[in-house]
C-alpha positions as CSV (number, residue, x, y, z in Angstrom):
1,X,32.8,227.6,-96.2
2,X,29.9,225.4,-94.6
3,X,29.6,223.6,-91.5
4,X,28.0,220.4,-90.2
5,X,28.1,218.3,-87.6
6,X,29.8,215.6,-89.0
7,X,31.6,215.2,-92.3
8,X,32.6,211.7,-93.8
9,X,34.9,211.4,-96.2
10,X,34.6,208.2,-98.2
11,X,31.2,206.5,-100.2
12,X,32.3,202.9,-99.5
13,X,30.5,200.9,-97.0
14,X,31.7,202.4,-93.8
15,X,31.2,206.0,-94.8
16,X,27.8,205.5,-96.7
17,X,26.4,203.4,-93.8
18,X,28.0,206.0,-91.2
19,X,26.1,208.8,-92.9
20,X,22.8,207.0,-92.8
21,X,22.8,205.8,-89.3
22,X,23.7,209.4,-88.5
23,X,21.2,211.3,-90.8
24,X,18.7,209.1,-89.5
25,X,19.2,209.8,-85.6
26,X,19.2,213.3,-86.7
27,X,22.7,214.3,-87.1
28,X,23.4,217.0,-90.1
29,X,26.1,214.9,-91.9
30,X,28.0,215.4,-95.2
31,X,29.2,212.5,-97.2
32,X,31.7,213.2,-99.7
33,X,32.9,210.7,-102.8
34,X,35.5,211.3,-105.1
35,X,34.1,210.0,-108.1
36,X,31.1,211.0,-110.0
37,X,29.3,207.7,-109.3
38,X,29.6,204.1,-107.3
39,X,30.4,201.9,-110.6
40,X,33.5,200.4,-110.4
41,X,34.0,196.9,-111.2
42,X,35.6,194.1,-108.8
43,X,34.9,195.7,-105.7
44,X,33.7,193.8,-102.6
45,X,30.2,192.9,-102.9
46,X,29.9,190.2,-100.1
47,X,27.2,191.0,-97.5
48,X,27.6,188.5,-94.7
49,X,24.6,187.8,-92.5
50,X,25.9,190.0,-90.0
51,X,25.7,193.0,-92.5
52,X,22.2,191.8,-93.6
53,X,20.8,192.1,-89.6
54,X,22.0,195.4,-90.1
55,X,19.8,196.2,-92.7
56,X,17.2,194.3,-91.5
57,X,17.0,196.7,-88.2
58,X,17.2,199.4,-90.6
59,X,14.4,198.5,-92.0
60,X,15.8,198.0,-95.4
61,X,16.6,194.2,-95.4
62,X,12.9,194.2,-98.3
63,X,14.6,196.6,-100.4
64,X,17.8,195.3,-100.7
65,X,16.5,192.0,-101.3
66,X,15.2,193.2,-104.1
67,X,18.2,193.8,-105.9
68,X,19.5,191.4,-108.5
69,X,21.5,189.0,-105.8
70,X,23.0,185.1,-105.2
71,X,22.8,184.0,-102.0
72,X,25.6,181.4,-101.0
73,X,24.6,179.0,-98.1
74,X,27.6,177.0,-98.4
75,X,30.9,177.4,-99.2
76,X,33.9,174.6,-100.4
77,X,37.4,174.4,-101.8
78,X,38.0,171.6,-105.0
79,X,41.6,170.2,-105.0
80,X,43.1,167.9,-108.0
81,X,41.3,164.9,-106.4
82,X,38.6,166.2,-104.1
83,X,35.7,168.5,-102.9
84,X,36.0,169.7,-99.2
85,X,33.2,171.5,-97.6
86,X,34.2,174.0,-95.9
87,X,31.4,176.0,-94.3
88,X,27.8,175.1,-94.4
89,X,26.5,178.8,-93.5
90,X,22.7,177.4,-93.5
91,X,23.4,176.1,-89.9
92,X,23.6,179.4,-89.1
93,X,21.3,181.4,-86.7
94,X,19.2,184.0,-87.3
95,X,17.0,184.9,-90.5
96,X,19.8,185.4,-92.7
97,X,21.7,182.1,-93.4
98,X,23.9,182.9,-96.1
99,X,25.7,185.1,-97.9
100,X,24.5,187.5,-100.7
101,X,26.7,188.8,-103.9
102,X,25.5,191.7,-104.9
103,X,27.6,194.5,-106.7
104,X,29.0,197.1,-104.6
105,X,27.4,199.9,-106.9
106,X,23.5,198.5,-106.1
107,X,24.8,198.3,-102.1
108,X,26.0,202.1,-101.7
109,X,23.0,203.2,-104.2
110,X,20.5,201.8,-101.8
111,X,22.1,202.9,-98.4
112,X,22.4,206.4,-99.9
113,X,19.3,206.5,-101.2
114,X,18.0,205.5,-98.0
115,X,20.0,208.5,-96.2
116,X,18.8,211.0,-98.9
117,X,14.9,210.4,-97.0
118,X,16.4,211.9,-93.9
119,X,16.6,215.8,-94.1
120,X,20.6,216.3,-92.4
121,X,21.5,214.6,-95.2
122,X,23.6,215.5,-98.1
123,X,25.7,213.4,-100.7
124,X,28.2,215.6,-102.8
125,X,29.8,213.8,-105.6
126,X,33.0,214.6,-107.5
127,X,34.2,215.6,-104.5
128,X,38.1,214.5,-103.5
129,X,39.5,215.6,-100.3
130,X,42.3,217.3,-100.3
131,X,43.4,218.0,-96.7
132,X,42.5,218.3,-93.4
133,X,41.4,222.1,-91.7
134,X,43.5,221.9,-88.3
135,X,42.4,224.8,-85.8
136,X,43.7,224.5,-82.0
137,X,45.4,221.0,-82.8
138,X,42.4,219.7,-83.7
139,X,40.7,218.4,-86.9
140,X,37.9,220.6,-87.5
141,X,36.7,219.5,-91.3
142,X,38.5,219.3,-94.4
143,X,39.8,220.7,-97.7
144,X,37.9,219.0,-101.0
145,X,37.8,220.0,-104.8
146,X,35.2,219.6,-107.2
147,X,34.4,221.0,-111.0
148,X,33.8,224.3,-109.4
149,X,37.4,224.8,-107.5
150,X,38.4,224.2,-104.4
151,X,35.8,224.2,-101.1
152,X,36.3,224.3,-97.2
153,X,33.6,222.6,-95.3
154,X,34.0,222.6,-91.6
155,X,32.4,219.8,-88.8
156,X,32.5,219.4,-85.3
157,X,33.8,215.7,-86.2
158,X,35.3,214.8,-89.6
159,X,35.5,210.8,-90.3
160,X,37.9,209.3,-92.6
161,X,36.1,206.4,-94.5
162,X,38.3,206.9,-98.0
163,X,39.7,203.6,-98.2
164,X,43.0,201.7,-97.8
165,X,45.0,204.9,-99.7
166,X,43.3,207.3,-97.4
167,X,44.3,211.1,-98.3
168,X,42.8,212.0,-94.9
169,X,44.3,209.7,-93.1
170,X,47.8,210.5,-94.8
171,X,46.7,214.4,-94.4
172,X,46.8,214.0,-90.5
173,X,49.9,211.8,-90.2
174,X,48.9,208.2,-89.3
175,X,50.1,205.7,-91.2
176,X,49.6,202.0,-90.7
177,X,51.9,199.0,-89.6
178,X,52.2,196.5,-92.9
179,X,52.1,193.1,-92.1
180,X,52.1,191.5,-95.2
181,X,50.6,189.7,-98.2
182,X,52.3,187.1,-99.8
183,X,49.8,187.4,-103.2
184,X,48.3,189.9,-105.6
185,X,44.9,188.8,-107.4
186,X,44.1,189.2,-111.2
187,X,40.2,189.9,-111.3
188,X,38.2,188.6,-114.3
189,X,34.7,187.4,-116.1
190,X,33.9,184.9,-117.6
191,X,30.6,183.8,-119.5
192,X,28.1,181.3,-117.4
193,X,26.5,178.0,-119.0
194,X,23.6,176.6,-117.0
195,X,25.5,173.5,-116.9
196,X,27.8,175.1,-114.9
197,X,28.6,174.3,-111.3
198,X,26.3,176.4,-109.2
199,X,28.1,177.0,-106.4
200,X,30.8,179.9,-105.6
201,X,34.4,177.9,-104.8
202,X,37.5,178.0,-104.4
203,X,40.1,176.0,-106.4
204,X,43.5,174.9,-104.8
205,X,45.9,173.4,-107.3
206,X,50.1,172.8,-106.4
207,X,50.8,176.2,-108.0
208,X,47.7,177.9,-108.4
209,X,44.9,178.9,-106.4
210,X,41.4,180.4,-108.0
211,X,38.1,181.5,-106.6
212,X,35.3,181.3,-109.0
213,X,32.1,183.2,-107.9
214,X,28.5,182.4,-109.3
215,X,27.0,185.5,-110.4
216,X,24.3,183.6,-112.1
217,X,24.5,184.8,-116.0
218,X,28.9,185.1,-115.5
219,X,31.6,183.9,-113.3
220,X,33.3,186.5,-111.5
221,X,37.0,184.6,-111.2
222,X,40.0,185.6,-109.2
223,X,42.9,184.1,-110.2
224,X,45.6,184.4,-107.4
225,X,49.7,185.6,-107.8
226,X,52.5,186.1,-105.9
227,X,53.2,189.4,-104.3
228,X,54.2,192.1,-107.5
229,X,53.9,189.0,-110.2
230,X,51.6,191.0,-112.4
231,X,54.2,192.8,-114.0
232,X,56.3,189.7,-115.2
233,X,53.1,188.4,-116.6
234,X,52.1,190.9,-118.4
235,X,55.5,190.9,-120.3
236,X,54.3,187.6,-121.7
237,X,51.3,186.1,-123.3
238,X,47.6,185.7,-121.9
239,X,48.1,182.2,-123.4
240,X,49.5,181.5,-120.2
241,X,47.0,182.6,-118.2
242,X,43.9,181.3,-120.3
243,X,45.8,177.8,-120.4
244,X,45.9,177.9,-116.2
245,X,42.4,179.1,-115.9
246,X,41.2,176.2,-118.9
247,X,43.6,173.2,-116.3
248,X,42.2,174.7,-112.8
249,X,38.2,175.0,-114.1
250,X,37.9,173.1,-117.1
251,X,34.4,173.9,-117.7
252,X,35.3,176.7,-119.0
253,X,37.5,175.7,-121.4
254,X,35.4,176.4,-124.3
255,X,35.6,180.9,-122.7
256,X,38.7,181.2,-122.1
257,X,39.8,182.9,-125.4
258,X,37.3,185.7,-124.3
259,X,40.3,186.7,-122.1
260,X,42.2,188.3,-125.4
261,X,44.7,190.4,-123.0
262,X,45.7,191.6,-119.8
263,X,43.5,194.4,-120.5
264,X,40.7,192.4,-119.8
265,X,42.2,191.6,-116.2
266,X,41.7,193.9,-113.1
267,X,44.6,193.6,-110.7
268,X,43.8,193.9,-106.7
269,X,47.0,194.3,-105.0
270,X,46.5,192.6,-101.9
271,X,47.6,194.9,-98.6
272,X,46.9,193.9,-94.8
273,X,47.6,196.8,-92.8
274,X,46.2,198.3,-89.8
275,X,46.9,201.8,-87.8
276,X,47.7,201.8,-84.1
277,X,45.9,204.7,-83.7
278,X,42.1,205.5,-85.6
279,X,41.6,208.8,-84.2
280,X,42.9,212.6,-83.8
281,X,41.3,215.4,-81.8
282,X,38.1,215.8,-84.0
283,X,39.3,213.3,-86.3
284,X,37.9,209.1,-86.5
285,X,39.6,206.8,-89.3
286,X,37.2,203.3,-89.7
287,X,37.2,201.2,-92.4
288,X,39.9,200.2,-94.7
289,X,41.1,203.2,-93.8
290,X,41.9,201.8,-90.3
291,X,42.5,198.5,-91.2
292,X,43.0,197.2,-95.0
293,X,41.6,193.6,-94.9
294,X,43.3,190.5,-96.7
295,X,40.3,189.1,-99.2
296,X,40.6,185.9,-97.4
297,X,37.4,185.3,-96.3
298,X,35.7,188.2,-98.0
299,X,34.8,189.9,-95.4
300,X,35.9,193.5,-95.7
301,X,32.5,194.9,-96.5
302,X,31.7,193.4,-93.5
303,X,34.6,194.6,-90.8
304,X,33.8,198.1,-92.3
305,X,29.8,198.0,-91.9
306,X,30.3,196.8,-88.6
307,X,32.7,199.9,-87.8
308,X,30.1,202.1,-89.0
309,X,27.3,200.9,-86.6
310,X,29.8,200.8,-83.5
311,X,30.8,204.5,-84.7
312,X,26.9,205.8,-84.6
313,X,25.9,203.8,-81.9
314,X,28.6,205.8,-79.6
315,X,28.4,208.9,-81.5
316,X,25.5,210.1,-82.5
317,X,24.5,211.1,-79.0
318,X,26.8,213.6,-78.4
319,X,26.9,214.7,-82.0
320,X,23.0,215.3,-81.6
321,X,24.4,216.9,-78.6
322,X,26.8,219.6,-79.7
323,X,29.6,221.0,-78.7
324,X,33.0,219.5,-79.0
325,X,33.2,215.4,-79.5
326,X,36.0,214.6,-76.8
327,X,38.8,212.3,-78.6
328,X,38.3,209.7,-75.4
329,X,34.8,208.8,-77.1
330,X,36.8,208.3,-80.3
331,X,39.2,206.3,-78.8
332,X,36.4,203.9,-77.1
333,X,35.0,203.5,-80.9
334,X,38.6,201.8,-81.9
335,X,38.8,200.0,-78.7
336,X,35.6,198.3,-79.3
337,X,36.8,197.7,-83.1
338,X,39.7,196.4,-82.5
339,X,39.8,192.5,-81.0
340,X,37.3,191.8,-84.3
341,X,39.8,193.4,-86.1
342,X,43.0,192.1,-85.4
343,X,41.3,188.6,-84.9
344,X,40.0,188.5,-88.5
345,X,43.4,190.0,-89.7
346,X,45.1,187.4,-87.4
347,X,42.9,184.6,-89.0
348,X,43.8,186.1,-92.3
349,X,47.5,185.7,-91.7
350,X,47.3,182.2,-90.6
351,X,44.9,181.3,-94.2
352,X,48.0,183.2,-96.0
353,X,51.1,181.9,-94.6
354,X,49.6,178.0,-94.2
355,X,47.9,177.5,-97.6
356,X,48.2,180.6,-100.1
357,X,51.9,180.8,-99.3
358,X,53.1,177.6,-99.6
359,X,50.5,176.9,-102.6
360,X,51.6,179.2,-104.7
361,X,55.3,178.3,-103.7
362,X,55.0,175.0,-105.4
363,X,54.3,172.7,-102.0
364,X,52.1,169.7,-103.4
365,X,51.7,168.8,-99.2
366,X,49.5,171.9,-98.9
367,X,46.8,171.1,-101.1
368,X,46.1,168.3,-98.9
369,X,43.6,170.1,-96.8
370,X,41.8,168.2,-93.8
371,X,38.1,168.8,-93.8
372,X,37.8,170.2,-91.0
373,X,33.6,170.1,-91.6
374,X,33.9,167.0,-89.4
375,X,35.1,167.9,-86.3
376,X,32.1,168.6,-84.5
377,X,33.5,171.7,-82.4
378,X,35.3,173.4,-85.6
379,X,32.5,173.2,-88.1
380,X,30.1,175.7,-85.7
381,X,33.0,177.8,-85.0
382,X,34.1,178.3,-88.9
383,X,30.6,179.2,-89.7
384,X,30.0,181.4,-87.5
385,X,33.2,183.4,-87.8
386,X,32.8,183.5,-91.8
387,X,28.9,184.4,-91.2
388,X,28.6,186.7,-88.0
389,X,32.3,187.7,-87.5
390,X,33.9,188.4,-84.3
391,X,31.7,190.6,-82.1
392,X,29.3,191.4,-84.5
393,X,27.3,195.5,-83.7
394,X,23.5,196.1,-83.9
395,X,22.1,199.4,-84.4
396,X,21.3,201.3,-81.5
397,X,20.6,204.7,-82.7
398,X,16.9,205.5,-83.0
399,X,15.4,207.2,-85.4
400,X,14.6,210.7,-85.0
């Protein structure tokens, strides 16, 4: 048995970025990840400007600029007949106008990295959580198992950051209110050409709906299904999917027998969820685990960084503190989360019920999308909630 002052469970990008901003005020924190490393493929890996401040206050915005990056300053959606611009992020302010694709992996690697300088730190891979230790109603750490058996490891506040399947937020009984997706996506890569378009897109067709993401020497595609219509497709041929990818981007009709089979496709099934309540006595759930975000607007990375920093800027006080963390401060962490919350998700719904919906349905009138770039109060407004988000958090904590 050990004990900290805080435990996280999760390495994604609320938990990793929770356990820096702790460990650097001087908290004694424990992040645990199931797996042995951060390298799995088709995860988020779009940081928004809002999540670049961040790391700019941390002092890290160099260092992850150094990684191998895009950056998007604009983004559009191609119909049959037409290019529509959809936000022009460079309008933006502040000194980070755009967004940057970078994978996941080379993200978490460098905010862990970053927490590893700060002495309450400590990382512990191949470590899954198995339950919850309850003592006088209250969370006080948790169960986990790694290549040496089974552990105990007690905190004065345990944080569940372990994604939209939490096993800590299903360990302490909260379970989320669905409200829907009406598609699954098919995740893929494709070969780059420099004469290539070079901007990320997305592609609306009567039928079929793609986004096709530059990541400079490949495209990273996602081809977009109804709800639970993997499993049909699958019965049949790729051909039918390399002949829909060949119509929709026909650039790359020359690649597409690279897909030989559905083995070469990563399926995301879509969930939009969120739980009415993120906390328990000694217990706080951010993240997906809070709130699974649609990938409409890719910002889930983003909604879960920006937990984090709310988390720590209210936390690590008391935590620094001691003593017992009262669940009232908890609940002001979720109250402050959750207008961004359920107005991204809200936005989310509208995007999926007025154009994926009805696209994928077959309805030729919803591929005729207005540009709404020329309304003089919308085009501001889109930017800014694609870029900055709804009230987006700056680090507080200092550094001890």
């Amino acid at each position: 048995m050990n004990r900290n002052t805080c435990v996280i469970a999760g390495g994604g990008p609320a938990g990793a970025v929770l356990a820096l901003l702790l460990a650097r005020a001087g908290v004694r924190v424990t992040l645990l990840e199931k797996h042995a490393d951060f390298l799995r493929d088709f995860r988020g890996d779009t940081i928004h400007p809002s999540t670049l401040q961040v790391l700019d206050e941390l002092g890290l915005a160099e260092e992850f600029h150094r990684l191998p990056h895009r950056k998007a300053r604009s983004m559009s959606i191609r119909t049959d007949d037409a290019e529509i611009p959809l936000a022009d992020l460079s309008k933006l302010p502040g000194r980070y106008p755009y967004i940057a694709f970078v994978p996941q992996w080379d993200f978490l690697d460098l905010v862990t990295t970053a927490a590893g300088r700060y002495p309450g730190f400590r990382l512990l891979m191949n470590a899954e959580v198995t339950g919850v230790v309850r003592e006088g109603g209250a969370v006080r750490g948790v169960h986990y198992r790694d290549a040496s058996g089974e552990h105990e490891l007690r905190a004065a506040l345990t944080v569940a950051a372990d994604g939209r399947r939490s096993d800590v937020r299903r360990a302490a009984g909260l379970v989320p209110v669905e409200h829907g997706a009406p598609m699954d996506v098919l995740w893929f890569r494709l070969p780059r050409e420099p004469a290539d378009p070079g901007e990320t897109f997305l592609r609306v067709s009567t039928g079929h709906l793609m986004v096709a993401i530059n990541r400079e020497d490949y495209w990273q595609l996602a081809y977009v299904i109804p709800k639970g219509g993997f499993a049909s497709m699958r019965e049949g041929d790729a051909g039918v999917l390399r002949g829909q990818v060949a119509r929709m981007l026909p650039f790359l009709g020359d690649r597409v027998e690279l897909i030989k089979d559905f083995g070469d496709v990563s399926v995301l099934s879509v969930a939009l969820n969120r739980l009415r309540r993120w906390h328990r006595p000694g217990l706080l759930v951010i993240g997906d685990a809070a709130h699974a975000m649609s990938p409409v607007f890719g910002v889930g990375i983003n909604l879960a960084v920006q937990d984090a920093v709310a988390a720590a800027n209210l936390l690590a006080g008391p935590l620094l503190a001691g003593g017992e963390i009262p669940e009232s401060l908890l609940a002001r962490v979720q109250r402050r989360r959750t207008p961004p919350t359920v107005i991204t998700q809200f936005a989310q719904r509208v995007v999926q019920n007025r154009l994926i919906r009805p696209v994928l349905a077959g309805d030729a009138g919803a591929v005729r999308l207005p540009d709404l770039s020329r309304l003089p109060a919308a085009a501001p407004l889109i930017r800014r909630f694609i870029g900055l988000g709804v009230r987006p958090e700056h680090v507080r904590t200092p550094e001890a």
